[in-house]
Backbone as CSV, one residue per row, in Angstrom:
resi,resn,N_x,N_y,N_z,CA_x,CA_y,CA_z,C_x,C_y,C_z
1,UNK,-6.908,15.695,13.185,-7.200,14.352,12.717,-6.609,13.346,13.693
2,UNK,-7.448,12.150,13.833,-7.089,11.380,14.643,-6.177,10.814,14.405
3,UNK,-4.306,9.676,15.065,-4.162,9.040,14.582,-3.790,8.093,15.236
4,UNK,-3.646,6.901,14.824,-3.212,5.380,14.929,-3.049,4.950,16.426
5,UNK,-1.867,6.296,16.763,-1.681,5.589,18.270,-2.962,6.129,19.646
6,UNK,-3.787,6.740,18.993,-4.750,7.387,19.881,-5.599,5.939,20.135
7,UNK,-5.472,5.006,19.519,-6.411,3.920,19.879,-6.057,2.831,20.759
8,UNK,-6.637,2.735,21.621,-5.436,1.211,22.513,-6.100,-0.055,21.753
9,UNK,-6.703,-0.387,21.394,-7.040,-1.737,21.288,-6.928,-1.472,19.570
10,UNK,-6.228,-3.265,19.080,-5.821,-3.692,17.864,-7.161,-4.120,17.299
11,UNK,-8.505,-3.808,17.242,-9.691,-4.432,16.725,-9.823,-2.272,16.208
12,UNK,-9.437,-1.342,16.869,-10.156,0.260,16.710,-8.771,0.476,15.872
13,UNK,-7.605,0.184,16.097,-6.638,0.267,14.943,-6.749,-0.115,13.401
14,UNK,-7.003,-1.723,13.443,-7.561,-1.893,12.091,-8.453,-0.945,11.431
15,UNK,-9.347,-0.435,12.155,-10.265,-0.111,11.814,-10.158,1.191,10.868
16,UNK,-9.015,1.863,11.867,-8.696,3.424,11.535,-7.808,2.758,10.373
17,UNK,-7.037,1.836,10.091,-6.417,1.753,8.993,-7.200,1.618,7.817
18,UNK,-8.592,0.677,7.548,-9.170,0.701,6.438,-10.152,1.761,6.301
19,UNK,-10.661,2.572,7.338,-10.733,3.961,6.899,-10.185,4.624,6.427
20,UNK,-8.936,5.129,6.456,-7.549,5.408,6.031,-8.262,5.048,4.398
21,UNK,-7.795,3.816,4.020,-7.525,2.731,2.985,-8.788,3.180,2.052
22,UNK,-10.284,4.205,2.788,-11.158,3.820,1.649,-11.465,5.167,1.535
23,UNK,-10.460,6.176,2.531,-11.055,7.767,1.653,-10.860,8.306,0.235
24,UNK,-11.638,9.130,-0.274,-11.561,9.343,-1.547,-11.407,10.577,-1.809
25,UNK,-9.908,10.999,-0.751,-9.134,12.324,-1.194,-7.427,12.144,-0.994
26,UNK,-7.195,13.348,-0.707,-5.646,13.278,-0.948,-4.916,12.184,0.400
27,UNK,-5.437,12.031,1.581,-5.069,11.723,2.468,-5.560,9.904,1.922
28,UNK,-6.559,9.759,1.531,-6.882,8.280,0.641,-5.556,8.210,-0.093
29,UNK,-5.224,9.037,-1.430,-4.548,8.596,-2.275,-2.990,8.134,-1.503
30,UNK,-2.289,8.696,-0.578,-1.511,8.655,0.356,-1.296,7.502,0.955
31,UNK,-2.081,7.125,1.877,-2.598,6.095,2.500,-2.481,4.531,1.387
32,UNK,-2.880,4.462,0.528,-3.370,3.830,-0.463,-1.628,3.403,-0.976
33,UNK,-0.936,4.297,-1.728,0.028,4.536,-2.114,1.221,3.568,-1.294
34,UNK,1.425,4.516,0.343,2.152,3.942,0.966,2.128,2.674,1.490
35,UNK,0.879,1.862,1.416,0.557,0.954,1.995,0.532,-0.388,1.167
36,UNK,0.334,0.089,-0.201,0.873,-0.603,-2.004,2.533,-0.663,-1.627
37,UNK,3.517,0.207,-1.443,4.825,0.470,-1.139,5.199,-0.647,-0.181
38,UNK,4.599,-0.615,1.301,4.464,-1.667,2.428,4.826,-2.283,1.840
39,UNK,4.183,-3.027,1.398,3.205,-4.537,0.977,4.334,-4.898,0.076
40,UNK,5.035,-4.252,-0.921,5.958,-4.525,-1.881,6.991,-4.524,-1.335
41,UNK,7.501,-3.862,-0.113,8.770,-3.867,0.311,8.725,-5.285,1.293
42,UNK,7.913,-5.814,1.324,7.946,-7.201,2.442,7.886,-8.439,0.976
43,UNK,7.687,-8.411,0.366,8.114,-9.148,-0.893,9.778,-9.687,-0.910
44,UNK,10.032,-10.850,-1.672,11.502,-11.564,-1.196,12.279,-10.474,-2.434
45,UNK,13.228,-10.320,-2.647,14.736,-10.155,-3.686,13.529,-10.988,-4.760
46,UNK,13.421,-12.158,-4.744,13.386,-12.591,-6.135,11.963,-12.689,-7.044
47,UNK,10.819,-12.182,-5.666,9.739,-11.980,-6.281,9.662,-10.892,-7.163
48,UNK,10.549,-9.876,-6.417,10.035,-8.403,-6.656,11.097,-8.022,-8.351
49,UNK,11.534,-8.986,-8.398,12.537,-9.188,-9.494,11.806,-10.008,-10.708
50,UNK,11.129,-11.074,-10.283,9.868,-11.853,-11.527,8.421,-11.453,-11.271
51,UNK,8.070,-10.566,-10.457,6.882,-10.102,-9.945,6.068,-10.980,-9.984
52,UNK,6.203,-12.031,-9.309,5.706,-12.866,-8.950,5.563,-13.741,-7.332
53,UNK,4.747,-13.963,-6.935,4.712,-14.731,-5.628,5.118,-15.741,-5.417
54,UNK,6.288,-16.700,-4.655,6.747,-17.722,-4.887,7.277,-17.944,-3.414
55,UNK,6.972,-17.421,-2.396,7.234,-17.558,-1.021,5.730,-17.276,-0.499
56,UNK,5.557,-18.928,0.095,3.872,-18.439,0.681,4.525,-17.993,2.506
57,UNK,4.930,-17.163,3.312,5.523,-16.795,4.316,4.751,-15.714,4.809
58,UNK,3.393,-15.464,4.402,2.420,-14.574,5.325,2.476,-13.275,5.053
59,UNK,3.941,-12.726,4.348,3.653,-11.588,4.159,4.225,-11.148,2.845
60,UNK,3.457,-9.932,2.284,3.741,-9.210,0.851,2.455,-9.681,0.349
61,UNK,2.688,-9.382,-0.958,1.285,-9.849,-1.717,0.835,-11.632,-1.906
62,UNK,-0.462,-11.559,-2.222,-0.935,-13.261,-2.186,-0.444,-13.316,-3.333
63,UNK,-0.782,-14.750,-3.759,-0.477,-14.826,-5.082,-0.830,-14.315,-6.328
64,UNK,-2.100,-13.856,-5.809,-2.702,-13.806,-6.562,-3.032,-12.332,-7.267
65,UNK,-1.812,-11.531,-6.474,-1.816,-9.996,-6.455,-0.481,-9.889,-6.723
66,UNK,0.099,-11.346,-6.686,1.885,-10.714,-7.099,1.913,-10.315,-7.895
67,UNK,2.073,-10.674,-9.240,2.246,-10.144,-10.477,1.919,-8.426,-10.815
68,UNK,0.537,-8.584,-10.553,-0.022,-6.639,-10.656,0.184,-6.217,-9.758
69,UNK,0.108,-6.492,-8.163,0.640,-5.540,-7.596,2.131,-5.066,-7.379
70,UNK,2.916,-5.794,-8.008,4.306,-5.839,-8.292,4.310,-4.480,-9.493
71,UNK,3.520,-4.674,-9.976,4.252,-4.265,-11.608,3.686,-2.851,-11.640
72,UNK,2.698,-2.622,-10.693,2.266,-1.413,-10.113,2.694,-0.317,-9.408
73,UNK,3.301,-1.339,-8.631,4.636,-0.836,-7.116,5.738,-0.275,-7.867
74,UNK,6.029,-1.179,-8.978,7.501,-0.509,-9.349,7.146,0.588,-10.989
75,UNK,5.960,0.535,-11.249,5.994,1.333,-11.978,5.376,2.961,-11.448
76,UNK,4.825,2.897,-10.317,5.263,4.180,-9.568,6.006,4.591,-8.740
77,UNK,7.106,3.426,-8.723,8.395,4.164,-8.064,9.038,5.038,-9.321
78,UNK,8.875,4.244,-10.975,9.982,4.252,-11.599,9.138,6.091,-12.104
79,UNK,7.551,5.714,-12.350,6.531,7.133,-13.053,6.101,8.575,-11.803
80,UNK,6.311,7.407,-10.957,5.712,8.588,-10.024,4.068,9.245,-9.629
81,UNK,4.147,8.376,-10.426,2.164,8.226,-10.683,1.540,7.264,-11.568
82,UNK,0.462,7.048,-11.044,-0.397,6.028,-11.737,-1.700,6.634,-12.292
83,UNK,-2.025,5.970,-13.457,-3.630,6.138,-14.061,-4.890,6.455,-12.545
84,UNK,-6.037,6.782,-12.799,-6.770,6.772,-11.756,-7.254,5.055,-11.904
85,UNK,-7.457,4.425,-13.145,-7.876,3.075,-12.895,-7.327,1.985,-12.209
86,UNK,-5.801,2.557,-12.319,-5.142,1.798,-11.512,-4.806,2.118,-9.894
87,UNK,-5.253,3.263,-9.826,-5.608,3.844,-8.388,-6.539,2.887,-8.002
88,UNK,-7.717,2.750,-8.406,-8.804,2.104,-8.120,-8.525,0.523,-7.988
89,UNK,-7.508,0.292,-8.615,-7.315,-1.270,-8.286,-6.678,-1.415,-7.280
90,UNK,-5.530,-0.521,-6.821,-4.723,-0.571,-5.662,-5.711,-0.225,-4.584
91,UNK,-6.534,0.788,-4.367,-7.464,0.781,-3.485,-8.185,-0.632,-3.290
92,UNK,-8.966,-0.815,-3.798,-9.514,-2.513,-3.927,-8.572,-3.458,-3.330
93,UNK,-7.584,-3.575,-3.831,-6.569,-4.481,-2.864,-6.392,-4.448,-1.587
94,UNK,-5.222,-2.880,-1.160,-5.407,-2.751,-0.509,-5.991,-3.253,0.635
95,UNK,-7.486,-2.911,0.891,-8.109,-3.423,2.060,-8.053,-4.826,2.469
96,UNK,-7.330,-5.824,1.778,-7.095,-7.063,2.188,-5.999,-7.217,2.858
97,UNK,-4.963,-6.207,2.526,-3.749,-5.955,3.392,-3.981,-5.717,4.330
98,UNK,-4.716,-4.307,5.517,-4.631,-3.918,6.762,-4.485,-4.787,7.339
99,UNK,-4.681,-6.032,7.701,-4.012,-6.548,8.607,-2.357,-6.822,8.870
100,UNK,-2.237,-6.949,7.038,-0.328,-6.934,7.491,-0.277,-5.149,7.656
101,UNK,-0.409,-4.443,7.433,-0.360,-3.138,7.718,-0.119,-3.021,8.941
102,UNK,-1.730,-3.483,9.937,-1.246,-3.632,11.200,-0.215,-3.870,12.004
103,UNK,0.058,-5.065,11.643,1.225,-6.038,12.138,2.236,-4.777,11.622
104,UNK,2.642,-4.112,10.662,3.908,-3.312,10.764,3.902,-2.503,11.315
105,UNK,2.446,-1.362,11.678,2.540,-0.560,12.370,3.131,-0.809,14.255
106,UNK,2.414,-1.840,14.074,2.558,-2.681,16.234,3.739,-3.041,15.680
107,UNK,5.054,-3.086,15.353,6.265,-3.768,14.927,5.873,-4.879,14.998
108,UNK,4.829,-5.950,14.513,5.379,-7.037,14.564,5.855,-7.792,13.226
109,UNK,5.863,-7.301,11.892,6.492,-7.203,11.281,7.039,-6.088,10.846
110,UNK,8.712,-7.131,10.436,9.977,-5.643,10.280,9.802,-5.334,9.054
111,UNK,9.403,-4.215,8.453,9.923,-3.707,7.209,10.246,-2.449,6.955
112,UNK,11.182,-2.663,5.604,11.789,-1.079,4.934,11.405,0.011,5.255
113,UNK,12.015,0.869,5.515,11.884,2.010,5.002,11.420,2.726,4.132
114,UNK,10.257,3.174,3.734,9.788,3.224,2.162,9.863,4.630,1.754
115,UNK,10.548,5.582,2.647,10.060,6.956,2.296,11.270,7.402,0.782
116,UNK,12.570,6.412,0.816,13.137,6.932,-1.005,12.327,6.224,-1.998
117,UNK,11.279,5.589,-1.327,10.068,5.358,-2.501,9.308,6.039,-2.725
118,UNK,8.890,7.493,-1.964,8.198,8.322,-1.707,8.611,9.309,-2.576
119,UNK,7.498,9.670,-4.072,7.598,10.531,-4.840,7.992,12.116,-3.972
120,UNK,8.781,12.772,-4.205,9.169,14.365,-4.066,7.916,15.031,-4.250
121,UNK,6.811,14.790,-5.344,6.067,15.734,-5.935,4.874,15.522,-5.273
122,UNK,3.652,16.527,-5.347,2.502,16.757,-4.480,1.624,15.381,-4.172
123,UNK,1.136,15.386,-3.370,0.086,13.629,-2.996,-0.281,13.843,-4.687
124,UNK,-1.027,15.131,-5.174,-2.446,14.795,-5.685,-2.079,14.497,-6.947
125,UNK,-0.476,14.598,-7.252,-0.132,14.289,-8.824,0.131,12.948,-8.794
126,UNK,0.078,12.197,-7.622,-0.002,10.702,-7.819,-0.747,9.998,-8.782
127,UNK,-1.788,10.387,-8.583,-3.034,9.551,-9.277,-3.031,10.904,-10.551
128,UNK,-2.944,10.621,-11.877,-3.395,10.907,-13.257,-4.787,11.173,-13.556
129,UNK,-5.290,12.320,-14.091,-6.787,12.434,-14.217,-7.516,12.239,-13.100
130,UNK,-8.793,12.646,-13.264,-9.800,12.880,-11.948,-9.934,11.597,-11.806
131,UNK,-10.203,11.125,-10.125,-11.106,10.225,-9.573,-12.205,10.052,-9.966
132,UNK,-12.596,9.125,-10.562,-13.940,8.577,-10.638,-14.521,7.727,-10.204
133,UNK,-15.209,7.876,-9.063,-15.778,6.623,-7.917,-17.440,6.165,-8.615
């Protein structure tokens, strides 16, 4: 499988990231997951505390994704898995992110470490019940 750094140019990177972002297997659910994680770990102390958006500063969720994608983020740190419907919403999101994705992969934004956010247990017990696309 191809990855990330096999591409020189930042227009074939994106690209491989929302591919990434729209498969609909274990390497999707993964992808999907860690990139929900991203996105929450670039969030301030006090959003991620009222799950809410209150720093417009370019990165973490819009506003308009603080709240659920907050309450999402930390309820599969706390479950370890999510419903498949709510798989499906994080997918959907998602793809509005790759670009901050980008930017973390090229370091140009710094963030966390996310792997003690990273469930112990198999990709595929992430997501609850079958996929239904």
């Amino acid at each position: 499988m191809a990855k990330i750094d096999d591409f020189k140019f930042k227009k074939h990177k994106l690209k491989f990231i929302k591919d990434l972002l729209n498969r609909d297997d274990v390497i999707g659910i993964e992808s999907n997951m860690r990139a929900l994680l991203r996105i929450y770990q670039l969030q301030t102390a006090s959003e991620k505390v009222i799950e809410h958006t209150v720093e417009y500063n370019g990165v973490g969720f819009t506003g308009r994704d603080g709240e659920f994608m907050t309450s999402l983020a930390k309820q599969f740190i706390s479950k370890k898995s999510l419903s498949s419907k709510q798989f499906r919403c994080i997918k959907k999101a998602m793809k509005k992110y790759s670009g901050q994705l980008l930017k973390i992969v090229l370091n140009e934004i710094d963030c966390k470490d996310i792997e003690n956010l990273i469930p112990d247990t198999p990709v595929k017990t992430w997501v609850r019940s079958p996929l239904v696309y």
